[in-house]
C-alpha positions in Angstrom: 5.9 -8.8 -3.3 7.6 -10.2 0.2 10.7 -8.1 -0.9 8.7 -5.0 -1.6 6.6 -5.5 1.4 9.7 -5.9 3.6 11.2 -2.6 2.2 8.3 -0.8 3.6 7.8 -1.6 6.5 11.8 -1.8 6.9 11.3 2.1 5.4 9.0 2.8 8.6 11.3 1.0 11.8 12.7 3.2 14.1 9.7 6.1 13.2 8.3 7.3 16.8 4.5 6.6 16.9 3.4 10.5 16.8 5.4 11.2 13.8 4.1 7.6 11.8 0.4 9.2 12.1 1.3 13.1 12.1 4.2 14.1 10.6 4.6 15.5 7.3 7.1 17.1 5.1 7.7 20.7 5.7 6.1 21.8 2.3 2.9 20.5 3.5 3.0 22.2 6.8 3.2 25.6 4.9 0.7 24.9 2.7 2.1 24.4 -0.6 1.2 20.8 -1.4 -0.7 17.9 -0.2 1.1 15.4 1.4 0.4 12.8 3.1 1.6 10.8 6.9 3.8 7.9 6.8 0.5 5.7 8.2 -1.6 6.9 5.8 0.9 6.2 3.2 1.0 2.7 4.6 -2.5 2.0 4.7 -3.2 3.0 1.5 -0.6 0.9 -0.2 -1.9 -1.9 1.9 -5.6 -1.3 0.6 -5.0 -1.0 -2.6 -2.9 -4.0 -2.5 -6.0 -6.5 -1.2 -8.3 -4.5 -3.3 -6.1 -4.9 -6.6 -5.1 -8.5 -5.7 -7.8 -9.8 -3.3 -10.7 -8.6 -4.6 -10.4 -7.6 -7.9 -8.1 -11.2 -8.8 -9.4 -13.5 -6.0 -13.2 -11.6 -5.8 -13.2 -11.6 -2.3 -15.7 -8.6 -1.2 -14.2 -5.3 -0.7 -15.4 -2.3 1.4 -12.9 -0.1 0.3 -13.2 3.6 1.5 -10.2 5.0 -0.3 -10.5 8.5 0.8 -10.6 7.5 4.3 -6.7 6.1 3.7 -5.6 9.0 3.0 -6.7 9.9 6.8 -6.0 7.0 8.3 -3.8 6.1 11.6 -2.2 3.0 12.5 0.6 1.5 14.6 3.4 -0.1 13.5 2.2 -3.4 14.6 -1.1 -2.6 13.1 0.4 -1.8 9.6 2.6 -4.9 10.2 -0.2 -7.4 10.4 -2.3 -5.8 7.9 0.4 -6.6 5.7 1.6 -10.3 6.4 -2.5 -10.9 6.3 -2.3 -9.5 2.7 0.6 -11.9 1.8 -0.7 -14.7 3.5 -4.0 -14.4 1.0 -2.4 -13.8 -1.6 0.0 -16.7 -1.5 -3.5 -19.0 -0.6 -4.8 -16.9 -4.0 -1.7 -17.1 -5.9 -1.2 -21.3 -4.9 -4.9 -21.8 -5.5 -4.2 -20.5 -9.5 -3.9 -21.7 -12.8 -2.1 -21.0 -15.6 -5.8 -19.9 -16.9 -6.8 -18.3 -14.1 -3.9 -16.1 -14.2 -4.3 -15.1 -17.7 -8.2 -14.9 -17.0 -10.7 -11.8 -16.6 -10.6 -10.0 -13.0 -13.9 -8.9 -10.8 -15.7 -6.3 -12.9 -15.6 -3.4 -10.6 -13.3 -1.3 -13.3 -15.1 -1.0 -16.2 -12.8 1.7 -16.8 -9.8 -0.8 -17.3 -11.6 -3.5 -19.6 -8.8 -5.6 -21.0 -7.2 -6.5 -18.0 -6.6 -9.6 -17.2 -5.6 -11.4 -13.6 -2.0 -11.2 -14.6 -2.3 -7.2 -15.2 -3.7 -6.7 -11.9 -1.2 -8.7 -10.0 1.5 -7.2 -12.0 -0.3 -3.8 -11.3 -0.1 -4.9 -7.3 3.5 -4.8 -7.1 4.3 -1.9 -9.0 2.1 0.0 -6.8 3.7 -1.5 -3.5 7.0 -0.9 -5.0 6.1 3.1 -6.2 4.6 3.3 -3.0 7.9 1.9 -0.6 9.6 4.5 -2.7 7.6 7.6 -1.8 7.8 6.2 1.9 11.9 6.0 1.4 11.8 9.9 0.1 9.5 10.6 3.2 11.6 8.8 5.6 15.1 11.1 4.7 12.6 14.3 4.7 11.7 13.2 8.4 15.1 12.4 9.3 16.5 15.6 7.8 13.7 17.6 8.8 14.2 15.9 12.7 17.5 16.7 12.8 17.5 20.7 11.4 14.9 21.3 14.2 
């Protein structure tokens, strides 16, 4: 998770402040798709990641407005410490765990997904951080070819 996490917020270094909450690929500009900003990106994949792991493995309470992430603006330092808070509960959830624990039943928010267990839900953390870093990666070289052609 540290490496993934590390990726991402590697992904969004050296992005000015007004583009991190603004900017979005020129397809969206025009109209032809929805896209998202690099923060709200970021928070998003940060949210889901306490709500997946946090709440839904460690049953911590959740407030979790996920249409507002989609919205959302942040610094870098705010996206940052959002992040190392995550990991630092997780790693208290993950040391705090046993073996039956992890391959025990989650919160029972999703209904929908009856049959997961702990284990799926971490497992399904990561892959979402990791898909996630990726679409910010793809973002970052449309900014920085999209910066430079203007």
């Amino acid at each position: 998770v540290r490496t993934c996490v590390d990726d991402l917020l590697r992904t969004l270094r050296g992005v000015p402040q007004d583009a991190l909450t603004t900017w979005k690929p020129a397809a969206a500009r025009e109209g032809s798709h929805e896209m998202n900003t690099f923060a709200a990106l970021a928070v998003h994949t940060v949210s889901a990641a306490e709500f997946h792991a946090l709440h839904m493995v460690g049953r911590t309470p959740s407030d979790r407005d996920r249409d507002a992430e989609f919205v959302a603006t942040a610094t870098h330092d705010e996206i940052a410490a959002r992040f190392n808070t995550f990991l630092e509960r997780l790693h208290e959830l993950l040391d705090g765990m046993t073996e039956a624990d992890v391959g025990g039943e989650p919160a029972p928010d999703r209904p929908d997904l009856e049959g997961w267990t702990n284990a799926d839900w971490l497992m399904h953390t990561i892959d979402h951080i990791a898909l996630h870093t990726g679409h910010l990666q793809i973002h970052r070289q449309l900014w920085e070819f999209e910066s430079r052609a203007t």
